[in-house]
C-alpha positions as CSV (number, residue, x, y, z in Angstrom):
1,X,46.8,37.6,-19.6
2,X,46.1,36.1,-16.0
3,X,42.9,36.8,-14.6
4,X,39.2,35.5,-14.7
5,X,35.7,37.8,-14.5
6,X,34.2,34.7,-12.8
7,X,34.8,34.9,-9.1
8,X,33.1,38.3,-8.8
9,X,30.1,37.6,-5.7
10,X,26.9,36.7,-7.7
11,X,25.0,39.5,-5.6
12,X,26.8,42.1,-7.6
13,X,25.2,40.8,-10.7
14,X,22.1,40.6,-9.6
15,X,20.5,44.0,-9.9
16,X,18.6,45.6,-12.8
17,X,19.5,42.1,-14.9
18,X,19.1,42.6,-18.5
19,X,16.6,39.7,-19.6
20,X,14.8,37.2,-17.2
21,X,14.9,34.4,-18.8
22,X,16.2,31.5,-20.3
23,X,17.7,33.9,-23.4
24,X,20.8,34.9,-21.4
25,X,22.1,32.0,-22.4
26,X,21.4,32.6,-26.0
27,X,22.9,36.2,-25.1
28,X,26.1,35.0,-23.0
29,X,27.0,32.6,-26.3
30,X,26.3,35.4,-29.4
31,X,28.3,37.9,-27.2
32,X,31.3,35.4,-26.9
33,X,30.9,34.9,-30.7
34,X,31.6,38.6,-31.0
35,X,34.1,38.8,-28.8
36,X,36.1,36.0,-30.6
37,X,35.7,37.9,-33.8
38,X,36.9,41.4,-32.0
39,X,39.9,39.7,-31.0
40,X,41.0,38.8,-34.8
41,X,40.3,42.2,-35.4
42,X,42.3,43.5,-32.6
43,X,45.2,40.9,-34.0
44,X,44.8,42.7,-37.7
45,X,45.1,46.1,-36.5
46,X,48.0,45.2,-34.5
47,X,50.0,43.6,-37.2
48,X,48.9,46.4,-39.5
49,X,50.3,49.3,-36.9
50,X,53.3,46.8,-35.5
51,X,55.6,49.2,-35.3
52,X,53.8,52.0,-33.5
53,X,53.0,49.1,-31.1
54,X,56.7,48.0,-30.4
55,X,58.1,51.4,-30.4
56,X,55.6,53.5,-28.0
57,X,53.6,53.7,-25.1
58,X,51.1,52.3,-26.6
59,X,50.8,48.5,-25.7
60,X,51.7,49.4,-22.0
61,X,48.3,51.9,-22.4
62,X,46.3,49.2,-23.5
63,X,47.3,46.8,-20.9
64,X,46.2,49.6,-18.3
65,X,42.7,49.7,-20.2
66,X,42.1,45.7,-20.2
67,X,43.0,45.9,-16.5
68,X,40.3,48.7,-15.9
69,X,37.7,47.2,-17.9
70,X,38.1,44.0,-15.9
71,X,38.6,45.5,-12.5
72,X,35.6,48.0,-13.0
73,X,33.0,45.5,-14.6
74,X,30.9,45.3,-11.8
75,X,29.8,49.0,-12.2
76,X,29.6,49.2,-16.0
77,X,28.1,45.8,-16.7
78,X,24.2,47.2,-16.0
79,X,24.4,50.6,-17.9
80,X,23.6,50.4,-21.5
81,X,25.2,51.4,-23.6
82,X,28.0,51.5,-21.9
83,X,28.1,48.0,-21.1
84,X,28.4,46.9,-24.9
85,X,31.1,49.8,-25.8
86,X,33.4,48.0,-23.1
87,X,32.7,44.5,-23.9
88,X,33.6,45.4,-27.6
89,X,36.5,47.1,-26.4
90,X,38.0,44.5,-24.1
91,X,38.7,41.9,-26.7
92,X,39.9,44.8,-29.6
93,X,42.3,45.6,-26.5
94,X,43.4,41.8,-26.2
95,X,43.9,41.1,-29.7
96,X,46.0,44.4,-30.2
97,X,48.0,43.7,-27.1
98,X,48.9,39.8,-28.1
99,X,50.2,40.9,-30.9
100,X,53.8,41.6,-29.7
101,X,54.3,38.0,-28.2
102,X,52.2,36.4,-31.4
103,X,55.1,38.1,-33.7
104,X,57.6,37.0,-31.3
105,X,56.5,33.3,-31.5
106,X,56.7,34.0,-35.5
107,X,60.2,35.8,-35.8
108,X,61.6,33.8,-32.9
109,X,60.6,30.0,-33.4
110,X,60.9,28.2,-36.9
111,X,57.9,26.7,-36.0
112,X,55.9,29.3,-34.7
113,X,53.3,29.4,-37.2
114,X,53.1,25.5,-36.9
115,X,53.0,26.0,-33.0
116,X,49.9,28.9,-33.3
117,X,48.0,26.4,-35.6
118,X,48.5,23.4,-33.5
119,X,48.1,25.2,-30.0
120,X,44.6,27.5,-31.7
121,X,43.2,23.5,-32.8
122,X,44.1,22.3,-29.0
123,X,41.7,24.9,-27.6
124,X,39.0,24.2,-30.1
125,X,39.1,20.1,-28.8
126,X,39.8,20.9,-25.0
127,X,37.0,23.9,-24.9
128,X,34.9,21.1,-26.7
129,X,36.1,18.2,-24.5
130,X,35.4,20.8,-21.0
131,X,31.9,21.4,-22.6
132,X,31.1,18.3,-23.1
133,X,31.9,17.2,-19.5
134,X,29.9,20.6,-18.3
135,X,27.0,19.2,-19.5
136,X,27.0,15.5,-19.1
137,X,28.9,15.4,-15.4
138,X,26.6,14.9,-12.6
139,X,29.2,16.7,-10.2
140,X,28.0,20.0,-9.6
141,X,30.9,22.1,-9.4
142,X,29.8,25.4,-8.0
143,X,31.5,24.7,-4.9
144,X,35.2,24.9,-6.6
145,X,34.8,28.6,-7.1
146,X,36.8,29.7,-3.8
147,X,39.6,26.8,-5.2
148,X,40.1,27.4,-8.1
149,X,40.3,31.0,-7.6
150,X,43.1,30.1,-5.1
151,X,44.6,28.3,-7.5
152,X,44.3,31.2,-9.6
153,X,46.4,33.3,-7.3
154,X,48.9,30.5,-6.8
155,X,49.3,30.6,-10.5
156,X,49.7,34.4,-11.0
157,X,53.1,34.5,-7.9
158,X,54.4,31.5,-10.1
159,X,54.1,33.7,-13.2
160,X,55.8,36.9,-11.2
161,X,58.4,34.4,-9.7
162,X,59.7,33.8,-12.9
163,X,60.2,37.1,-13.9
164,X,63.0,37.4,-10.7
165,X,64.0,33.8,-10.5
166,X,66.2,32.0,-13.9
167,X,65.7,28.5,-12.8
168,X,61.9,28.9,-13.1
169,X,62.2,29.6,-16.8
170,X,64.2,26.8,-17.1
171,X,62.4,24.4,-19.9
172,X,61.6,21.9,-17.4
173,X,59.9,24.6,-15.0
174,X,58.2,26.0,-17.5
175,X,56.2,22.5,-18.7
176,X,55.1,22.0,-15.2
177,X,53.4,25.5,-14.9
178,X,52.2,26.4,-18.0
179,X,50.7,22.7,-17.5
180,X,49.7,23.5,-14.6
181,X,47.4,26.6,-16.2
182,X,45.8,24.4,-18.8
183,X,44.6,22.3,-16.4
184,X,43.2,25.1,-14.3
185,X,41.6,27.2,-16.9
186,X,40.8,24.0,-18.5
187,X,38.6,23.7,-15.2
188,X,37.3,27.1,-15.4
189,X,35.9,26.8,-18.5
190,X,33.7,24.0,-17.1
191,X,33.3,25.8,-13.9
192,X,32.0,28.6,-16.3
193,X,30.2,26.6,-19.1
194,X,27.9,25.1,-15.6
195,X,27.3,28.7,-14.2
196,X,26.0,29.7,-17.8
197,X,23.6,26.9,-18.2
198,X,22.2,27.2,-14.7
199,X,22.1,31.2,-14.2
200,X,21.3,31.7,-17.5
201,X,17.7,30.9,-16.9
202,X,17.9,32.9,-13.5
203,X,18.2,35.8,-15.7
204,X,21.8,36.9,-14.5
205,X,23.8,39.6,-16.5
206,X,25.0,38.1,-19.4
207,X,27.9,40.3,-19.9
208,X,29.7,38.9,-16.8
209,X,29.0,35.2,-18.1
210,X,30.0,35.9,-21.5
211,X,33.5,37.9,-20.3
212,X,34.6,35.0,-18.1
213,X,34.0,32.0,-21.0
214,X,36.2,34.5,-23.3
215,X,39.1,35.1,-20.5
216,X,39.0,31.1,-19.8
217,X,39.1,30.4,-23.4
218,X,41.8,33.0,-23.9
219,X,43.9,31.7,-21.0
220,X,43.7,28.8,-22.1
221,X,45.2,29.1,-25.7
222,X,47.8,31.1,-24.0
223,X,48.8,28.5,-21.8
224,X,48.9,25.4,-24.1
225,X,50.8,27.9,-26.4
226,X,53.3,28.6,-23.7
227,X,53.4,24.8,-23.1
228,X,54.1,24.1,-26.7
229,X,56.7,26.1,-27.3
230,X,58.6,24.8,-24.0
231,X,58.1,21.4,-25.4
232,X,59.0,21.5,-29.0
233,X,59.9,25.2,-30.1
234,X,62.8,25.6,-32.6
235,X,64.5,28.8,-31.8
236,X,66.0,30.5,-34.7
């Protein structure tokens, strides 16, 4: 998954907000919670119906649904209660579809399991560590948006490049860019974490807020995961 709700324009968030006042930040936090616990959901259901996943249309249909969801957020983020069908939907969607790759790491690696523990504990302390630094940084870093979502992009060709090119799945190759997206989404989550805290008392949609902190969070795990396995998986 390669893509962050944040970089929408702020003006399309602004109409009809839900609450004005400082609560959307209690809001954007409890709807995160949920959306963590969706996503273990989404995992369970996809273990339990593996095979329906692996052998059908299925995952490629609910890869087509994330996409939608995110691409479409602007319109459905201000209609209730359509807004919180989606939002619950969205990380079901993302747990079912990581499935596949989170029984690959297990079948494929005899480490995986060690590798999903160790890279799901390295989110927990860099989430932490970016929070902390949110919060205590005097650098205000709402200018970086336009950056980092170049960044972003830069990061999505080197993601398609690999797909065409061997020598950028080399092990070496991939260290340097799945680094390279831990750093950045590492960065987003501050980036996010600051836009929470200081829109969160303007009263802005707390939907939007709470669906970027999950896709950084999510990004990131994938990333140091990816890293992780470059670095030290033992293929079967």
């Amino acid at each position: 998954m390669l893509y962050n709700a944040g970089m929408q324009p702020l003006s399309s968030v602004r109409s009809q907000p839900l609450t004005l006042s400082r609560s959307t930040e209690a809001q954007v936090y409890l709807l995160f919670a949920i959306a963590m616990g969706l996503t273990l959901i989404g995992v369970f259901i996809g273990i339990m119906n593996a095979a329906l996943l692996l052998r059908s249309g299925v995952l490629l249909l609910c890869v087509i649904a994330e996409l939608a969801i995110i691409f479409t957020s602007r319109l459905w983020m201000n209609s209730s209660p359509l807004n919180y069908l989606l939002f619950a939907l969205f990380p079901l969607l993302s747990g079912f579809t990581f499935t596949p790759y989170l029984l690959s790491v297990l079948a494929g690696y005899v480490n995986g399991s060690a590798i999903l523990l160790n890279a799901a504990l390295a989110t927990v302390f860099l989430s932490l560590a970016a929070a902390v630094f949110a919060r205590t940084t005097s650098w205000d870093m709402s200018s970086m948006g336009r950056g980092l979502f170049l960044a972003l992009l830069g990061l999505l060709i080197l993601s398609i490049l690999q797909i065409f090119f061997v020598s950028l799945r080399s092990q070496g190759s991939e260290l340097i860019i799945s680094g390279f997206g831990v750093v950045l989404f590492a960065f987003f989550i501050a980036f996010d974490l600051q836009r929470i805290q200081a829109m969160g008392r303007a009263g802005t949609n707390p939907f939007l807020l709470a669906l970027s902190l999950y896709l950084d969070i999510f990004n990131v795990f994938m990333y140091i995961l990816r890293f992780m396995l470059a670095l030290s998986g033992n293929r079967r």
